[in-house]
Backbone bond lengths (Angstrom), bond angles and torsions (degrees), N, CA, C in turn:
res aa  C-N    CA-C-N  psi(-1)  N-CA   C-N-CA  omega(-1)  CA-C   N-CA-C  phi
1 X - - - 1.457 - - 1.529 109.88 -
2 X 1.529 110.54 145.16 1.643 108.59 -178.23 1.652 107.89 -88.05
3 X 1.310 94.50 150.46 1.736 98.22 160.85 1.450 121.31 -11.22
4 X 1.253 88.91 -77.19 1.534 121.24 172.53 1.589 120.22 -18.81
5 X 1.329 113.61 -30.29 1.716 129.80 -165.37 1.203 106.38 -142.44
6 X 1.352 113.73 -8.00 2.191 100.45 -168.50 1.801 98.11 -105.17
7 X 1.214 106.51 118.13 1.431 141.46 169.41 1.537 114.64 -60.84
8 X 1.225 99.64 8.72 2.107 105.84 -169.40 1.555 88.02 -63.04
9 X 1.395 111.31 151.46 1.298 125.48 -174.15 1.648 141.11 69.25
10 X 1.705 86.19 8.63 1.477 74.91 -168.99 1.863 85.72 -136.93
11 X 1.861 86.01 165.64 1.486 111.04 170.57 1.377 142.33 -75.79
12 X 0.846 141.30 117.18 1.545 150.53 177.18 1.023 137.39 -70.04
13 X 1.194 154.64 162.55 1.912 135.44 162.31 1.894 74.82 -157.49
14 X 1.122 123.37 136.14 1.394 151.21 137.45 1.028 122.66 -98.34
15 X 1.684 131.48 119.88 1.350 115.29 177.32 1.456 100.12 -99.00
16 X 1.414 111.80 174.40 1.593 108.51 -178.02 1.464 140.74 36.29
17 X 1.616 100.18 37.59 1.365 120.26 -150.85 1.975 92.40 -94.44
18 X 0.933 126.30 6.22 1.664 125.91 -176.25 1.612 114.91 -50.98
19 X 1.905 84.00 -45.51 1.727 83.06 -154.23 1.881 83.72 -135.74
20 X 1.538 118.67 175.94 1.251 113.41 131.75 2.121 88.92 88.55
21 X 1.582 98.62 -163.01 1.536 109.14 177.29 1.384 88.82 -59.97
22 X 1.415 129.27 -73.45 1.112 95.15 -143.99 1.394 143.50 -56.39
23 X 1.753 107.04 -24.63 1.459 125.19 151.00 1.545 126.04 -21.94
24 X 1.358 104.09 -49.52 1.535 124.72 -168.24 1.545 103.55 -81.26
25 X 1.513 105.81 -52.38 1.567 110.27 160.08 2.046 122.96 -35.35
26 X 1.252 106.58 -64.98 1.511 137.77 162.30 1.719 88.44 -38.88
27 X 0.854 138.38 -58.28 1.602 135.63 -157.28 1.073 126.87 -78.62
28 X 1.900 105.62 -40.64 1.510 112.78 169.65 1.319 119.83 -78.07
29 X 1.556 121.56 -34.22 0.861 120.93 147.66 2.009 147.28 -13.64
30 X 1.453 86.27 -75.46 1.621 115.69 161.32 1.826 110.60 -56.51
31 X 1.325 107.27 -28.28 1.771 114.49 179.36 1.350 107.45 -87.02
32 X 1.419 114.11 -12.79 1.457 114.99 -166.06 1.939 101.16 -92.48
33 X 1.229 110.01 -17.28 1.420 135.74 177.44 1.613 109.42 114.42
34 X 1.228 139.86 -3.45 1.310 140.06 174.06 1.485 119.23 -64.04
35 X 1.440 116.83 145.76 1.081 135.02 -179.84 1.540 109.44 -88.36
36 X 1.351 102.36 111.50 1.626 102.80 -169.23 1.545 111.43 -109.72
37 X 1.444 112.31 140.06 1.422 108.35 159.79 1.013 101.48 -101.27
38 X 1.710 115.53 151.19 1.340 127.50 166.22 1.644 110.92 -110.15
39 X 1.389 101.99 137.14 1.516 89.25 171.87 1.919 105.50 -133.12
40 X 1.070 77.19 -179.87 2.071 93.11 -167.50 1.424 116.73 -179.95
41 X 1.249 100.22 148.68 1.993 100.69 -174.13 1.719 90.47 -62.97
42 X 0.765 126.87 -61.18 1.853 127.35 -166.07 1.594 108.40 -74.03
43 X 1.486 83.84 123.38 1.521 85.67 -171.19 1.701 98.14 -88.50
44 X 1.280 134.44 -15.95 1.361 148.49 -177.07 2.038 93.81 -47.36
45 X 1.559 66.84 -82.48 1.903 69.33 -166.73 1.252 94.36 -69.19
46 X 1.254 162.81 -56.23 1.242 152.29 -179.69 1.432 107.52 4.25
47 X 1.019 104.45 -76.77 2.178 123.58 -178.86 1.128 93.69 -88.10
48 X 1.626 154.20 31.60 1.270 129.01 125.13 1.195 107.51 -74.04
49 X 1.528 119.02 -46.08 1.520 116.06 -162.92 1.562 81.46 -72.05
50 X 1.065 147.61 -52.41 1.691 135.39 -155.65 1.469 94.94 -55.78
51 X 1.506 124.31 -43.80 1.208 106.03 -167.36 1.630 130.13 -82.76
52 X 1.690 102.33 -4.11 1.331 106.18 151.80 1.247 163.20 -52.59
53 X 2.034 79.89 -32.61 1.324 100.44 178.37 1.446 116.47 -101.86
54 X 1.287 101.52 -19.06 1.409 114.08 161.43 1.883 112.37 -54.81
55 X 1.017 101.41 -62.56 1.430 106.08 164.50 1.929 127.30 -22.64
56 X 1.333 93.25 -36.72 1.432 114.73 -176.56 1.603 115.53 -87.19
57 X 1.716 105.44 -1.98 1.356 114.26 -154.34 1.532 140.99 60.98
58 X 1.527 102.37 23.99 1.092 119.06 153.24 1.448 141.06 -69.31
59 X 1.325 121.46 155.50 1.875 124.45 -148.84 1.557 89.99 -113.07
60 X 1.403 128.96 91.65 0.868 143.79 -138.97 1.412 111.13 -139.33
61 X 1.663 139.48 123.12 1.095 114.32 163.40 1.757 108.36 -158.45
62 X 0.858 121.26 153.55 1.717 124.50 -154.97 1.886 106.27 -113.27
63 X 1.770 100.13 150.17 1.351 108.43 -173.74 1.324 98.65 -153.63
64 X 1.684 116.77 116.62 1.375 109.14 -158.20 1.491 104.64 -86.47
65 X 1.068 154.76 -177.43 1.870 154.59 141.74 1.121 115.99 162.99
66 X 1.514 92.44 146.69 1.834 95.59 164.96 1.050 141.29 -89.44
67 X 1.589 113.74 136.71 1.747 104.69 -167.20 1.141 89.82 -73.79
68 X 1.506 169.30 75.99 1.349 161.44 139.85 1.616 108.06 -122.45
69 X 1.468 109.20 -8.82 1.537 104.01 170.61 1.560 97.42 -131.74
70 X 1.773 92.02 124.25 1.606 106.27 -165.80 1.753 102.91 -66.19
71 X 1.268 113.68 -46.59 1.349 98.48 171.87 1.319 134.47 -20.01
72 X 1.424 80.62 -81.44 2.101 109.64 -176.48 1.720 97.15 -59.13
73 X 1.419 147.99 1.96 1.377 138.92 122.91 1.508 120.27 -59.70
74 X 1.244 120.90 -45.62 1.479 105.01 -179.26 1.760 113.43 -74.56
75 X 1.333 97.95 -50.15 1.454 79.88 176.17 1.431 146.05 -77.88
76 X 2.131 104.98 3.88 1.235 104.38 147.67 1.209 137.50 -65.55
77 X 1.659 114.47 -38.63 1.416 103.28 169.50 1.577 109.56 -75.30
78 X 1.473 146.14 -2.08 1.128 135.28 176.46 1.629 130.66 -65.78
79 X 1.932 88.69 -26.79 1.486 117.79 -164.37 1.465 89.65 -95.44
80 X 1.576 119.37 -43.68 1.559 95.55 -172.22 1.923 120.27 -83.06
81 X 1.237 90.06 -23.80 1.618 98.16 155.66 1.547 122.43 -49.62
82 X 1.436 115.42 -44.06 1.399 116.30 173.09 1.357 106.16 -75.21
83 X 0.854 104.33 -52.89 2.009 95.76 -178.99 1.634 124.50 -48.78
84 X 1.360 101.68 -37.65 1.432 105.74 176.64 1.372 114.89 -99.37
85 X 1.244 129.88 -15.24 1.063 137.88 -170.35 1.952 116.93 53.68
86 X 1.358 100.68 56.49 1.136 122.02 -179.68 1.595 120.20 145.65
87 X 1.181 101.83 173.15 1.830 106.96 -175.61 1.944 97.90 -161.78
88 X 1.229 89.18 123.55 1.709 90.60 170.87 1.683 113.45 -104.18
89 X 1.550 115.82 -42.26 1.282 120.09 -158.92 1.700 113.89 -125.14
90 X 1.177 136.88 89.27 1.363 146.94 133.40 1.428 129.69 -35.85
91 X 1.051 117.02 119.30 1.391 128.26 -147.81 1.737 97.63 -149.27
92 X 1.664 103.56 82.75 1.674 106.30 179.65 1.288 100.84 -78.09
93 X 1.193 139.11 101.93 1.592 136.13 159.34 1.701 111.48 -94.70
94 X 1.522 104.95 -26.82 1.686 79.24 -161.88 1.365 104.53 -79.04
95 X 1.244 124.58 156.96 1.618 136.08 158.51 1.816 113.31 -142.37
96 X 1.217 102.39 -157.64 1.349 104.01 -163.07 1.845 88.35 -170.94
97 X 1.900 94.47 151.39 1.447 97.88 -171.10 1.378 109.69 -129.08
98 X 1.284 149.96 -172.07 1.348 142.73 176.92 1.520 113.34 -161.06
99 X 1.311 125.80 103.01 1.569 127.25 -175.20 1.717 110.90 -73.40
100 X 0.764 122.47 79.96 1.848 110.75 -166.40 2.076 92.10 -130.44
101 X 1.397 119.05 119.41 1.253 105.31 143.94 1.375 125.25 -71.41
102 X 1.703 96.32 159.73 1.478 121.06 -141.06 1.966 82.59 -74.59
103 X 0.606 145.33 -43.34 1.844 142.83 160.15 1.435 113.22 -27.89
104 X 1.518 108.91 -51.22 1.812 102.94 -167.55 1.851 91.11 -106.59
105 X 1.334 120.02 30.79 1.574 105.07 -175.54 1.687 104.16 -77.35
106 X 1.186 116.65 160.63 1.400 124.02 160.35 1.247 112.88 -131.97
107 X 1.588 98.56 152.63 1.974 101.23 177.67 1.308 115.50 -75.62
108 X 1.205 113.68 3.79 1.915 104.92 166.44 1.221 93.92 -76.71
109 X 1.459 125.44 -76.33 1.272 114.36 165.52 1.758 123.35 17.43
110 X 1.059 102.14 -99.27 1.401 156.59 -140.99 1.854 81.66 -77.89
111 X 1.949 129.90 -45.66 0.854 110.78 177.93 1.584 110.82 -101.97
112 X 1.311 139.00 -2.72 1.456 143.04 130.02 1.623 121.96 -23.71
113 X 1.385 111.77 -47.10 1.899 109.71 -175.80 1.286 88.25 -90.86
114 X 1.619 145.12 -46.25 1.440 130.08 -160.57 1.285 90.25 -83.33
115 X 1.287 159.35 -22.20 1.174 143.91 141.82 1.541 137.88 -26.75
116 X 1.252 96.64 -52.42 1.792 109.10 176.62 1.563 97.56 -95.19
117 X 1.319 142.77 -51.54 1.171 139.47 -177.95 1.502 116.24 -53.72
118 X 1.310 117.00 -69.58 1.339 124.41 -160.80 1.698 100.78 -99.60
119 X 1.505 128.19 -72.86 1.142 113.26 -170.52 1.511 133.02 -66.72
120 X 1.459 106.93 -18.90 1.361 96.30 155.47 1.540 134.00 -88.16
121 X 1.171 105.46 -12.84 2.038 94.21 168.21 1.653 100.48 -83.35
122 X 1.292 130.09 7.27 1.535 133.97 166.82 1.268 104.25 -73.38
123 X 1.266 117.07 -45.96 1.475 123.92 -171.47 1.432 97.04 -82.73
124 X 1.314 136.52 -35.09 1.735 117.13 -173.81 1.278 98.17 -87.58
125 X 1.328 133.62 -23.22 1.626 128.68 -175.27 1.640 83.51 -64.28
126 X 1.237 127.03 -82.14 1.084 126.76 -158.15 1.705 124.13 -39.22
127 X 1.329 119.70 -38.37 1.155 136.12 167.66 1.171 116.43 -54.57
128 X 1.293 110.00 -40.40 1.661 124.91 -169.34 1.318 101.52 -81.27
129 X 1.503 125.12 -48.71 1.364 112.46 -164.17 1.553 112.50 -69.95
130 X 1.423 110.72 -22.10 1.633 105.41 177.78 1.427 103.93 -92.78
131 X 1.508 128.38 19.73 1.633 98.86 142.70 1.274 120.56 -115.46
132 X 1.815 103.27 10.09 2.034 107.94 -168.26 2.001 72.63 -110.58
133 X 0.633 128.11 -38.37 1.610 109.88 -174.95 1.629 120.31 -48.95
134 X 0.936 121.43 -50.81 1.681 134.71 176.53 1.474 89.96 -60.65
135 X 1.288 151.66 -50.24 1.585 139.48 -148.30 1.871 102.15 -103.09
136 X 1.704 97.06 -10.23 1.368 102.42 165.72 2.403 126.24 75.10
137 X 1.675 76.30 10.55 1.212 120.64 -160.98 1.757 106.27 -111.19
138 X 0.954 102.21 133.10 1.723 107.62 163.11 1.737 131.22 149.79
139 X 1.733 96.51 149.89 1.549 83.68 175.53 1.857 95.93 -141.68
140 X 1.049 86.20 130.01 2.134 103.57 174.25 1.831 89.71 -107.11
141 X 1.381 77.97 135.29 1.436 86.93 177.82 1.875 99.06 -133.72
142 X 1.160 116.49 110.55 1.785 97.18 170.15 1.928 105.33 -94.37
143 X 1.143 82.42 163.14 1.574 94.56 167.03 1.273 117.11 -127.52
144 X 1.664 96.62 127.36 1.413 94.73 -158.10 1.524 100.73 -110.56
145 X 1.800 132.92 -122.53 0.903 143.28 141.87 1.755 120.12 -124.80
146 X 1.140 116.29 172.27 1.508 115.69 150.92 1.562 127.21 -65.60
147 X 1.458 109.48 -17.55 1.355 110.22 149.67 1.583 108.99 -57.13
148 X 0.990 140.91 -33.12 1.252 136.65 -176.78 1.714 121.66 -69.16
149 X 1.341 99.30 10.44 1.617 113.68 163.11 1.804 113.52 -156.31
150 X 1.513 93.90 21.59 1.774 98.97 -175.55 1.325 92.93 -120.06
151 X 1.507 115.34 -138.95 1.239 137.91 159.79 1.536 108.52 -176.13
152 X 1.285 114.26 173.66 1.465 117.76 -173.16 1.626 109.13 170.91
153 X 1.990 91.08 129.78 1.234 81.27 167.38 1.734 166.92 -45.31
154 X 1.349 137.56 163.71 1.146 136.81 -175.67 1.782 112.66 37.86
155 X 1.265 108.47 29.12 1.618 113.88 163.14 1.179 107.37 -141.02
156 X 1.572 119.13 44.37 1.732 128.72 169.66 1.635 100.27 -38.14
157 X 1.122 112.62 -76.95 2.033 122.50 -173.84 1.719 102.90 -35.49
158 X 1.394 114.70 -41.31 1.442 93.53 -148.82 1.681 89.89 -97.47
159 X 1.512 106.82 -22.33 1.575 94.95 173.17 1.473 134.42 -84.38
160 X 1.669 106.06 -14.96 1.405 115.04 159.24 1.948 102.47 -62.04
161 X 1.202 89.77 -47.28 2.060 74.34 -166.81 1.254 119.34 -67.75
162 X 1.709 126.76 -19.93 1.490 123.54 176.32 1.526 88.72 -70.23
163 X 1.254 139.41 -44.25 1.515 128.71 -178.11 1.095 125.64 -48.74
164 X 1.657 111.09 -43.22 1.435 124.75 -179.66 1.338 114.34 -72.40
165 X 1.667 119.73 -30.06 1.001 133.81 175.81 1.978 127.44 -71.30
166 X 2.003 93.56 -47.26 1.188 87.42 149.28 1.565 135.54 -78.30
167 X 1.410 124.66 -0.26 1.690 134.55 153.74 1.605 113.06 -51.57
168 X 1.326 100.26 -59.71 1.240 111.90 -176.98 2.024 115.85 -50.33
169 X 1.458 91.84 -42.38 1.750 103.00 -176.64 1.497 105.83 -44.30
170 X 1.760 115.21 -51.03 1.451 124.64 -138.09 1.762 83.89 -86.63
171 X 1.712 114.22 -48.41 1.885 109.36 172.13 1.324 120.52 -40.56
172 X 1.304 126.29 -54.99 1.436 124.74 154.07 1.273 146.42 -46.14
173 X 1.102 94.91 -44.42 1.994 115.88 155.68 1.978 104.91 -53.98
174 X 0.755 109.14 -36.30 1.762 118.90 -165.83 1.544 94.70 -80.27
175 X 1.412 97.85 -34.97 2.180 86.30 -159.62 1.495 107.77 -129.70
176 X 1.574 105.88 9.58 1.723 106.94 159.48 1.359 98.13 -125.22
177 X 1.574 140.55 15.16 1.020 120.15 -179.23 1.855 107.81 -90.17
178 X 1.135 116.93 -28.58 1.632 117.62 156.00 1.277 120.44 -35.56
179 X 1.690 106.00 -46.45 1.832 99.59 -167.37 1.721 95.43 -96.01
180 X 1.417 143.45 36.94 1.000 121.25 162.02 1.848 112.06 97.78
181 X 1.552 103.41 -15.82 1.752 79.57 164.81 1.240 115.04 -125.76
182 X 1.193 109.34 164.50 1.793 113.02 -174.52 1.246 118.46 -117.76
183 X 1.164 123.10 167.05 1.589 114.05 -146.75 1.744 82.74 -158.01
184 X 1.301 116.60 130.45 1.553 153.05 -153.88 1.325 95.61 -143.74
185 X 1.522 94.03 149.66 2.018 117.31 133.93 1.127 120.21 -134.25
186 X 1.278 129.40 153.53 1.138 130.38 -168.69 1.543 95.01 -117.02
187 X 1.289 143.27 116.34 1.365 140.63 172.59 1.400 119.03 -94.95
188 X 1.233 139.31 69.37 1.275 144.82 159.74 1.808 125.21 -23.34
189 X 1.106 130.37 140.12 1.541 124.64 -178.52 1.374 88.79 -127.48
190 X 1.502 133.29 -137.97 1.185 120.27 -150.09 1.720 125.40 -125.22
191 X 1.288 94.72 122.44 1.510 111.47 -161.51 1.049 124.92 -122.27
192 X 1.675 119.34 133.20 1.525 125.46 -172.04 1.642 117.03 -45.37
193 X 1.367 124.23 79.98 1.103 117.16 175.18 1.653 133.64 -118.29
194 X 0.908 147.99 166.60 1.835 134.87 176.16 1.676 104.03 -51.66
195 X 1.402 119.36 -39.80 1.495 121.05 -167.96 1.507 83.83 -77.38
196 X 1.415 173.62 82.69 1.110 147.83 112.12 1.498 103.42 -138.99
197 X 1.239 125.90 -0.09 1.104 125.97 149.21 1.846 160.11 14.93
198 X 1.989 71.55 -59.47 1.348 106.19 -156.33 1.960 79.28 -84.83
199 X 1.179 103.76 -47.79 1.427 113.75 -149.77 1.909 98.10 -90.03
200 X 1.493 111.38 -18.57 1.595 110.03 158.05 1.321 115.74 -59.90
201 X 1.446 120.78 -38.22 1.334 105.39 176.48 1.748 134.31 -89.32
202 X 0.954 100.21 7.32 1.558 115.39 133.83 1.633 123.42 -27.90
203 X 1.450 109.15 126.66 1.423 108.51 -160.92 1.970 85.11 -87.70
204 X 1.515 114.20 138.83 1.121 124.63 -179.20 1.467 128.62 60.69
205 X 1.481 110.29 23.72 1.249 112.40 -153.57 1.836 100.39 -102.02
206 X 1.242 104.96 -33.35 1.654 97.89 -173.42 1.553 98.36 -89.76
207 X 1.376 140.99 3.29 0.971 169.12 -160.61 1.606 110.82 -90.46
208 X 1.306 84.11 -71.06 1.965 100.64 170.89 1.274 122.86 -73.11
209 X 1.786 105.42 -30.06 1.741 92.75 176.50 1.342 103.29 -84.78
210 X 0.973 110.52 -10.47 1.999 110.53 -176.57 1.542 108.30 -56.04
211 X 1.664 103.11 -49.13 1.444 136.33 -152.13 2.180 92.26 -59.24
212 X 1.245 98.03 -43.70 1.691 117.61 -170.87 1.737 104.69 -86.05
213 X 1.013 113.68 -10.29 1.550 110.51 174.33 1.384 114.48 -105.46
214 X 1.316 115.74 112.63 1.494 131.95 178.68 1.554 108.29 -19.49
215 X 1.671 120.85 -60.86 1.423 121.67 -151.87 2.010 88.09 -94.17
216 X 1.104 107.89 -4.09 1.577 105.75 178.54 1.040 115.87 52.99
217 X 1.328 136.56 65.76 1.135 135.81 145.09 1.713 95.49 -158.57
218 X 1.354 108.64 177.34 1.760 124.66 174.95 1.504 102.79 -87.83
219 X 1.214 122.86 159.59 1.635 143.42 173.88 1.155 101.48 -75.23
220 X 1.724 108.76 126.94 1.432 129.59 144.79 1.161 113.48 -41.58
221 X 1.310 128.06 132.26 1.466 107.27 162.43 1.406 123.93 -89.17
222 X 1.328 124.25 17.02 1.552 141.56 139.01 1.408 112.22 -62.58
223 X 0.923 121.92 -8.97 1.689 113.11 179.62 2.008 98.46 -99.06
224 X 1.243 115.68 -40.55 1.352 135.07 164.60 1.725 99.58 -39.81
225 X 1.242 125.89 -49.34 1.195 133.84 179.33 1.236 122.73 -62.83
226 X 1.187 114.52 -47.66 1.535 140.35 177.69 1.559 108.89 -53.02
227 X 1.111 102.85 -68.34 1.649 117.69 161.71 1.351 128.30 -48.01
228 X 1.420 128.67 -38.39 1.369 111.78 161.20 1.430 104.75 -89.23
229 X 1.178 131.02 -3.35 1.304 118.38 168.12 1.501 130.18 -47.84
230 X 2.044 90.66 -38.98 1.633 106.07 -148.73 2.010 88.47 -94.40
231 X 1.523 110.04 -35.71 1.358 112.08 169.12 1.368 120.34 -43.40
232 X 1.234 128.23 -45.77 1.382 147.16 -166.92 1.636 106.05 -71.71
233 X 1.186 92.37 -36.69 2.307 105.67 -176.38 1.302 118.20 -91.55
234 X 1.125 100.16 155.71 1.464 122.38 -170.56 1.842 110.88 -33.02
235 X 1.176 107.61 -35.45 1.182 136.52 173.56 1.995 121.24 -27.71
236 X 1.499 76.22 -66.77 1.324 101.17 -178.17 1.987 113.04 -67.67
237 X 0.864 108.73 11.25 1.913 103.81 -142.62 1.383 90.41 -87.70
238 X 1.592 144.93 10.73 1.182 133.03 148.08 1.032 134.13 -112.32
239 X 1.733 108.38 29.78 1.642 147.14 -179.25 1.363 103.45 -101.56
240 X 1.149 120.43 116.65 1.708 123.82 172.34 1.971 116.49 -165.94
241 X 1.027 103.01 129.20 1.247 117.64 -175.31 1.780 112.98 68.35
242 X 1.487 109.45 40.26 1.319 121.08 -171.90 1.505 111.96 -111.89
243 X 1.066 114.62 121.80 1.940 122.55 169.27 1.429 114.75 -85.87
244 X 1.167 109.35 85.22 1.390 107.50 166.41 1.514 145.08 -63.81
245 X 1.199 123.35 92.21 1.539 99.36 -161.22 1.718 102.62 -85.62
246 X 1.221 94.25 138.59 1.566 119.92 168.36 1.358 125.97 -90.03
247 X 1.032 153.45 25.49 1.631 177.15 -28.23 1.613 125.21 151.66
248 X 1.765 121.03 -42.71 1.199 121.20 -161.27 1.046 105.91 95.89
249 X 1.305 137.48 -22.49 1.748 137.60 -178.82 1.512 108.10 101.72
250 X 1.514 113.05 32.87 1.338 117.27 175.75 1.692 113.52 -75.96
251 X 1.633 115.50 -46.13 1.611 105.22 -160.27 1.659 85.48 -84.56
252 X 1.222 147.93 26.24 1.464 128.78 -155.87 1.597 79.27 -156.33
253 X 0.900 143.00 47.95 1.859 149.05 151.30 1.104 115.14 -155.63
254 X 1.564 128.77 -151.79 1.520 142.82 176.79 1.211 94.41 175.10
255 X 1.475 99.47 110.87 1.656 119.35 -174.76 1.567 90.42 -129.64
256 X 1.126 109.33 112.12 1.433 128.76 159.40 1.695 125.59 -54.67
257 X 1.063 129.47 127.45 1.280 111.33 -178.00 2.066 108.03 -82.04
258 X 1.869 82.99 148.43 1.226 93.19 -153.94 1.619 111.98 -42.45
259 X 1.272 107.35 -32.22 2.041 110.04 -174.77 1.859 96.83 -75.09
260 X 0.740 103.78 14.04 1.528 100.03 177.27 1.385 116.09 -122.81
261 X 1.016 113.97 -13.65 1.677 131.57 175.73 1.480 121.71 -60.12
């Protein structure tokens, strides 16, 4: 690996790295030479997936909590900051979604996704930037969605917060990009993962969104990896306050499905 891309020496934080992208995220990472924490509400699978990648000889190490209690966010990154005595790379992946039309919505609801979405990567951005600020060094990366420049029905909560969330990216980008860190999103559209599952088995369903995505098919979530890999590296360092969508070229065309053509 070149200069240019190898992560040797430096720190990690993955959120929601157990299962899914963020796993894959957690992986390229660790391949890039970085020392990654993974974190996740379950500490069970937490250190299964750690011990996979460990398996691979990966530099690997786990921090269980929930982004729904602001605390237990600050003082994970507080504890892994003390342990390592530094942090370069933040990596907000976890979120959470909510199917409710806008008729039967409720504000628990509504303060449950801006909870895990928006106010807790507020609290790890914030944590993070006062230990990558002093070393003059850094990359926050959130992960958002392509809702985070679309919209779509009966997911008002989760598409206001990738918005708020990608808002939040470009404020940070503005007022840590002076001291040296840069602040990204990565917006993902739709990818073979355990969380979509439910909705793959749907008769014609991975079928039809394929049909609407330029490169026609769904995202690896190794390609998801790839991408915060290259964000995180040296690579990226004249990238800041940028939403990337990751998609196939779905929210940025209009591809008709073929019987409709």
């Amino acid at each position: 690996m070149t200069e240019r891309f190898s992560l040797k020496g430096r720190v990690a934080v993955v959120t929601g790295s157990s299962r899914g992208l963020g796993f894959e995220m957690a992986k390229a990472l660790g391949e890039s030479g970085a020392r990654v924490w993974m974190t996740a509400r379950g500490q069970e699978q937490l250190e299964a997936s750690a011990e996979s990648l460990r398996a691979e000889e990966l530099d690997v190490r786990t921090r269980a909590f929930d982004l729904a209690d602001g605390q237990a966010c600050m003082d994970a990154i507080r504890e892994i900051g003390a342990a390592e005595g530094r942090l370069d790379i933040l990596v907000n992946n976890a979120g959470i979604n909510a199917w409710e039309p806008l008729a039967e919505a409720t504000t628990a609801t509504w303060d449950r996704v801006m909870g895990t979405n928006v106010r807790a990567p507020y609290l790890l951005c914030r944590e993070a930037a006062r230990l990558m600020v002093p070393n003059g060094w850094g990359r926050i990366i959130n992960v958002g969605s392509a809702l985070a420049v679309t919209g779509r029905e009966k997911v008002t909560a989760y598409v206001a917060s990738k918005h708020g969330l990608a808002g939040m990216t470009r404020a940070l980008a503005a007022e840590l990009g002076p001291k040296g860190v840069t602040c990204n999103m990565m917006a993902p559209g739709y990818f073979l993962t355990e969380i979509n599952t439910t909705i793959l088995a749907r008769p014609g369903y991975e079928k039809g969104v394929s049909s609407r995505i330029p490169l026609g098919r769904w995202g690896d979530p190794e390609e998801a990896g790839g991408v915060i890999a290259f964000m995180a590296s040296k690579a990226s360092s004249y990238i800041n306050g940028h939403v990337l969508v990751v998609d196939g070229g779905m929210t940025e065309t209009f591809v008709l499905p073929v019987d409709a053509a």
